[in-house]
C-alpha positions as CSV (number, residue, x, y, z in Angstrom):
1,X,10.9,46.4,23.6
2,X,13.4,44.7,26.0
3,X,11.3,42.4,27.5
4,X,9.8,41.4,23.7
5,X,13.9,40.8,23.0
6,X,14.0,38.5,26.1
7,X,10.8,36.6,25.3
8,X,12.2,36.1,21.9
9,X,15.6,34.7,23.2
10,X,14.0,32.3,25.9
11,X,11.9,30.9,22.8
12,X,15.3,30.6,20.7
13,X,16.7,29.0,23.6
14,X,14.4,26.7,24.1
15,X,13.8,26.0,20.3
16,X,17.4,25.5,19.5
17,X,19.3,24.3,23.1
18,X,22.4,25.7,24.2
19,X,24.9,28.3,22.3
20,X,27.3,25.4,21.6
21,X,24.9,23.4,20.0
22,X,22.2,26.0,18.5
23,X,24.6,26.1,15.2
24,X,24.0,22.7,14.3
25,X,20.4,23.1,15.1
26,X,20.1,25.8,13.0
27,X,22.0,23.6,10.1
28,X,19.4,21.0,10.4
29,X,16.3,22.7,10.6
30,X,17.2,25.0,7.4
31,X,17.9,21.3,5.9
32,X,14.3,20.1,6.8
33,X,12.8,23.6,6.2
34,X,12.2,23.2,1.9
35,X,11.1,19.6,2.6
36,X,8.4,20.7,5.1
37,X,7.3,23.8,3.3
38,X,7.3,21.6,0.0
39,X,5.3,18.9,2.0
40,X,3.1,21.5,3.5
41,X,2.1,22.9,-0.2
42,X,1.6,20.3,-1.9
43,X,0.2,17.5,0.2
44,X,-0.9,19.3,3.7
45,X,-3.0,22.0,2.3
46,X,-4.5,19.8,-0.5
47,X,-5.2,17.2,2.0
48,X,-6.9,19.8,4.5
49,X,-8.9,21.3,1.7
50,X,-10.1,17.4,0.8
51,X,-11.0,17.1,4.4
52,X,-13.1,20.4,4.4
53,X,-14.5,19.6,1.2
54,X,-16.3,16.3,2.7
55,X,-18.6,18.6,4.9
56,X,-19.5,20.3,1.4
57,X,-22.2,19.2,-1.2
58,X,-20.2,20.6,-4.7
59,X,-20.6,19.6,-8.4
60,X,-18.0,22.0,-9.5
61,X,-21.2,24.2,-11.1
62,X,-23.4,25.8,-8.4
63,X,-21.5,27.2,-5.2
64,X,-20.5,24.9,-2.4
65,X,-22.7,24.3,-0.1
66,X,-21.7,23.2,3.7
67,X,-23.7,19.8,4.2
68,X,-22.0,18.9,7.7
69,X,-22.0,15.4,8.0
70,X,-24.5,14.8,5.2
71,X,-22.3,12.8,3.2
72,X,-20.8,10.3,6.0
73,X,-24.3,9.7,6.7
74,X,-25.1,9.0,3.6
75,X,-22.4,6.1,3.5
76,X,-24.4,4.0,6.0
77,X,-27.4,3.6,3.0
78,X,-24.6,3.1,-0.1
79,X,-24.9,-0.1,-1.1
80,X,-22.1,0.3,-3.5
81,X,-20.0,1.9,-0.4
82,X,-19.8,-1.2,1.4
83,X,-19.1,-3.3,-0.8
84,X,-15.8,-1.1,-2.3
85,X,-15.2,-1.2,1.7
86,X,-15.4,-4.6,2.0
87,X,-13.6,-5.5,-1.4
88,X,-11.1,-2.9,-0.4
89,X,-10.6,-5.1,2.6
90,X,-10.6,-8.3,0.8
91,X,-8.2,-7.2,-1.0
92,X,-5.3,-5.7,1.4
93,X,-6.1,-8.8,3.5
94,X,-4.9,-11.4,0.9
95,X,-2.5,-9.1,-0.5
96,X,-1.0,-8.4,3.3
97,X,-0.9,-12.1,3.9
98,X,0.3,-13.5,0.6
99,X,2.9,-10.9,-0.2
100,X,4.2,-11.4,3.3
101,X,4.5,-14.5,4.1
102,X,5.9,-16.2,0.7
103,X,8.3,-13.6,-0.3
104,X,10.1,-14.3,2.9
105,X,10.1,-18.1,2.6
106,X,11.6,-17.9,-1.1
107,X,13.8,-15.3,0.2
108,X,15.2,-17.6,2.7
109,X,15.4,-20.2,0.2
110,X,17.0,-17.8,-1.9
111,X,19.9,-17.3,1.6
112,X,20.5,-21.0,1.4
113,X,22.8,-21.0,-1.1
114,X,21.3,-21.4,-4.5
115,X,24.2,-19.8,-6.3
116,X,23.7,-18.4,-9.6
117,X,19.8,-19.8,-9.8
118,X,19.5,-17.5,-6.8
119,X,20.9,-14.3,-8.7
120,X,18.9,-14.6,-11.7
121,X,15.8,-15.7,-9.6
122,X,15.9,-12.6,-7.8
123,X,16.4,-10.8,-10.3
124,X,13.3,-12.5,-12.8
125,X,11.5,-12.1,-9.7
126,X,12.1,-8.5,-9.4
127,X,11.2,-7.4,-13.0
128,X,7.6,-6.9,-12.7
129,X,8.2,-4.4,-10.2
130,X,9.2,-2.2,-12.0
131,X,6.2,-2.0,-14.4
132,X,3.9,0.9,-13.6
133,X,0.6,-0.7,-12.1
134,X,-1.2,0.8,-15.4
135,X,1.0,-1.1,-17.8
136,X,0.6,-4.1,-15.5
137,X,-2.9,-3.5,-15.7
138,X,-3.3,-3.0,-19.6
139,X,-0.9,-6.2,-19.9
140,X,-3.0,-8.5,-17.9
141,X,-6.1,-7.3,-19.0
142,X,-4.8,-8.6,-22.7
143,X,-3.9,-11.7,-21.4
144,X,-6.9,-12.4,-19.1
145,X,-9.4,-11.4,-22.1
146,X,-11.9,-14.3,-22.6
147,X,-11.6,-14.3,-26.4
148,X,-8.3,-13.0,-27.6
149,X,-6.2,-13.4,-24.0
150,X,-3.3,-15.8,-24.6
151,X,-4.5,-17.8,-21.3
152,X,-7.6,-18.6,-22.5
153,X,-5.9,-19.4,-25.5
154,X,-2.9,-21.5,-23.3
155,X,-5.1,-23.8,-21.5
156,X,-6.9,-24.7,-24.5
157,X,-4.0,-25.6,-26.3
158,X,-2.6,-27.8,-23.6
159,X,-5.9,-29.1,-23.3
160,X,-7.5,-28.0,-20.3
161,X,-9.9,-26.0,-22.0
162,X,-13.0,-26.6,-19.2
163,X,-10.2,-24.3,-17.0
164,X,-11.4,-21.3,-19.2
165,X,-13.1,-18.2,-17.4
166,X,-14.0,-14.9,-18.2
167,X,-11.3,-13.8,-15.9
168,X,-12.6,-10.1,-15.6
169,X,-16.0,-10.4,-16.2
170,X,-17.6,-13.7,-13.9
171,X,-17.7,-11.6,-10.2
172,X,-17.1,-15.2,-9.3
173,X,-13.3,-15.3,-10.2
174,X,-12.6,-11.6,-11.3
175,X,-10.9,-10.7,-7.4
176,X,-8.9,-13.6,-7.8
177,X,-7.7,-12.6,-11.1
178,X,-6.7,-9.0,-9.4
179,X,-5.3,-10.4,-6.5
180,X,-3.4,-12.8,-8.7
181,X,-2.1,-9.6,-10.9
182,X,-0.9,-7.7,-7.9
183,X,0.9,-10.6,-6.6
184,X,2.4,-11.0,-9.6
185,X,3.6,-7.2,-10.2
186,X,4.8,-6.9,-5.9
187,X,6.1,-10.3,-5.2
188,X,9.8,-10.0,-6.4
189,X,10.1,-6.5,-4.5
190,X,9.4,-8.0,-1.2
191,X,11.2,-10.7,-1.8
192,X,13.9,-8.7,-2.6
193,X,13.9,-6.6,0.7
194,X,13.5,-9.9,2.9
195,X,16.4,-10.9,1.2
196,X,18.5,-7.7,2.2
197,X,16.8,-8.1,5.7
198,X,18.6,-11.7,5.8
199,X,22.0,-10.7,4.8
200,X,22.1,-8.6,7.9
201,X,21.4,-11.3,10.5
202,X,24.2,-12.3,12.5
203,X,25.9,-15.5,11.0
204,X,26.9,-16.7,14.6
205,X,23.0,-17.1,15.6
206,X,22.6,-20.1,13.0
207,X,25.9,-21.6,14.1
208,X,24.7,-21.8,17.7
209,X,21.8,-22.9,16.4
210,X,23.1,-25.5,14.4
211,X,25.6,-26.6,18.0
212,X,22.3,-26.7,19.8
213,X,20.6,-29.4,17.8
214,X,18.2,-27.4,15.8
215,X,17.5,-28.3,12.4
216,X,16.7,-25.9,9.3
217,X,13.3,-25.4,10.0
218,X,13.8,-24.5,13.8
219,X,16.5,-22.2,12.9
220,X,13.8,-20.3,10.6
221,X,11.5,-20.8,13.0
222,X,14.0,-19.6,16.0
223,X,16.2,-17.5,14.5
224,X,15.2,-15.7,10.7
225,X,11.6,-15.4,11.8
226,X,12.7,-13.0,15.1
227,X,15.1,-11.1,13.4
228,X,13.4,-10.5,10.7
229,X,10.5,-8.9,12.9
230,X,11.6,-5.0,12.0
231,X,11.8,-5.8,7.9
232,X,8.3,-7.9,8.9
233,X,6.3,-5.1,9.9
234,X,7.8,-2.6,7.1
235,X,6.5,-5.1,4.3
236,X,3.1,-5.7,6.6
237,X,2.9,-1.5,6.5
238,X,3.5,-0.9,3.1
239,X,0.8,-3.8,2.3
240,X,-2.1,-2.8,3.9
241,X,-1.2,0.6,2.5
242,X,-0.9,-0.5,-1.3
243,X,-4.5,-2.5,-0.4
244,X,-6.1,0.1,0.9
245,X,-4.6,3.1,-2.0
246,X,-5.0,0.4,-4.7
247,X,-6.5,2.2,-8.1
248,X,-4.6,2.1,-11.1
249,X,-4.7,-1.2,-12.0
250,X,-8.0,-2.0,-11.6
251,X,-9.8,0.7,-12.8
252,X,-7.3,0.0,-15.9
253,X,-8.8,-3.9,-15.7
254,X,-12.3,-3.7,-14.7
255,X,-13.2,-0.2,-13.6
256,X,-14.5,-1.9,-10.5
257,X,-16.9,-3.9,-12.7
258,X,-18.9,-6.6,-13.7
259,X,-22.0,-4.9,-11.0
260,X,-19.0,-3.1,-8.5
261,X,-17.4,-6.7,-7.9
262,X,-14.2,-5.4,-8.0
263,X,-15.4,-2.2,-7.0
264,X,-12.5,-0.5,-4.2
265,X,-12.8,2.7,-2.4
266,X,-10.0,4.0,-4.7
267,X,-12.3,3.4,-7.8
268,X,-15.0,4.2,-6.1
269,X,-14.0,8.0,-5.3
270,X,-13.1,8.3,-9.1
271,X,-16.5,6.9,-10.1
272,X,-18.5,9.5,-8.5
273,X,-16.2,12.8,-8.3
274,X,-14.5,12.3,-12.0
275,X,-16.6,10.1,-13.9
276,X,-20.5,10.3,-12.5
277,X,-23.0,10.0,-15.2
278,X,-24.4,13.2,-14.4
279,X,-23.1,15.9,-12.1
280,X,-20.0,15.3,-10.0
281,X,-20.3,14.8,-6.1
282,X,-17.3,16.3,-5.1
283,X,-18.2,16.6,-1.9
284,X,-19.0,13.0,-1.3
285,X,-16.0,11.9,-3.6
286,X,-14.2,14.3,-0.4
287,X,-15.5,12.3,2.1
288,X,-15.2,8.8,0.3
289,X,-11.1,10.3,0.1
290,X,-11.2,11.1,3.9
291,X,-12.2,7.3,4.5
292,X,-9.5,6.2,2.8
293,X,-6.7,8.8,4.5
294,X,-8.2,7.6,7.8
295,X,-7.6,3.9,7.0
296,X,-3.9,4.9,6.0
297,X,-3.5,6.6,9.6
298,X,-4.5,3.4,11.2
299,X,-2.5,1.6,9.1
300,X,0.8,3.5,10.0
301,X,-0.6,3.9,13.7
302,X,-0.6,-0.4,13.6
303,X,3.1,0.0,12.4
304,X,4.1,2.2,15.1
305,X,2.3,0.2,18.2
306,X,3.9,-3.1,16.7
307,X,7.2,-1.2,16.3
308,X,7.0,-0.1,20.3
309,X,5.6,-3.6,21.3
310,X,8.3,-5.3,20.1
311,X,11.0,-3.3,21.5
312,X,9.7,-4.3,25.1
């Protein structure tokens, strides 16, 4: 019994440090303890379960059956797989790019003293953001209609009427039209957080700058663009996540039509688990879900090797 009380007491005091110190550890850990346990609930074990259910062929009506790696091999013979991979990528390409790069011009633009323009700006610019992506979606899919949609409507009225599309049904333009939607619901948020990221830079930098010759556009160059490297590869992070997790508003648009041209993995796993013609594949919805997880992980895993590589 003594040596069980010992063994116990080394782990403690390995687990929570020294005497002095071992109340504070205490303190914190019973702080992180109902985030974890709530984490591990509700997102761990549903995730695990996902996992497990991708080796399992299920349609919620005869018993699960384990499959092994069935359904990732049947991905390489999807047609309709890769292409929601490659619009999926597509997608969080242009998005990554676009709503990186131009929200921190304008926010600079913003920093250079607009006054009150700048205040409202920011703040016009910010609106959308707070719109759910399914209102956004419902919104834009009234405005994009070919018939009804006031842009058809617009451009005919101003007359450029041979500038009409069927926004959401030609597969020619209907990514554009997405991409154009997301842009437009995101854009004032990152601008918003470059901004905040500016206010924090070091006024001096610019002034030595400004002794050493450089013009605006070297100082940007020189200065904003370097500093702004930590609040660069947030916004970069939570990009290629939004790309890659992107759902509501498309399936709210299109439903990843006309013929799965704006088919995404997101849509995808909701097409065959939750609205499959016939029987539900939960078990290859599991594994289309898994997919998606593991792209997230490599997303966060890019965050944390940029992080590390710019610190040295």
């Amino acid at each position: 019994m003594s040596q069980i009380q010992s063994l116990f007491g080394r782990l403690a005091s390995v687990l929570l440090g020294s005497p002095n110190g071992r109340q504070e550890r205490i303190a914190g850990l019973s702080m992180v303890l109902p985030a974890f346990i709530f984490f591990l609930l509700f997102i761990g074990i549903p995730i695990t379960q996902t996992v497990l259910l991708g080796f399992q062929k299920w349609n919620a009506i005869a018993p699960a059956e384990w499959v092994g790696i069935d359904n990732y091999v049947h991905m390489l013979d999807d047609n309709v797989f890769a292409r929601a991979l490659f619009v999926t990528f597509i997608l969080t390409a242009a998005l990554t790019i676009i709503l990186t790069v131009v929200p921190q011009i304008i926010a600079v633009l913003f920093n250079m003293g607009w006054g009150a323009f700048g205040t409202i700006g920011r703040t016009m610019m910010f609106m959308p953001s707070v719109i759910s992506w399914v209102v956004t979606g419902a919104l834009w899919r009234l405005i994009l209609d070919p018939n009804l949609g006031s842009l058809n409507r617009l451009l005919q009225g101003i007359g450029l009427a041979a500038l009409q599309q069927n926004w959401l049904g030609d597969r020619n333009v209907v990514l554009w039209s997405i991409s154009a939607v997301a842009i437009w619901q995101q854009f004032g948020l990152y601008v918003i957080i470059f901004f905040a990221g500016i206010q924090t830079i070091d006024g001096d930098l610019y002034e030595a700058a400004a002794i050493d010759g450089a013009n605006g556009f070297q100082r940007y160059l020189n200065v904003t663009v370097p500093m702004l490297r930590p609040v660069t590869l947030m916004v970069v992070t939570l990009n290629l996540l939004n790309g890659i997790k992107l759902f509501d508003v498309i399936y709210v648009m299109t439903q990843g039509g006309p013929v799965n041209a704006s088919q995404t993995l997101g849509t995808y796993v909701y097409r065959v688990a939750f609205a499959n013609p016939g029987l539900p594949d939960f078990g290859y919805g599991s594994a289309l879900s898994t997919i998606i997880l593991i792209l997230c992980i490599l997303a966060l895993f890019f965050q944390i090797w940029m992080t590390r590589r710019a610190k040295y």
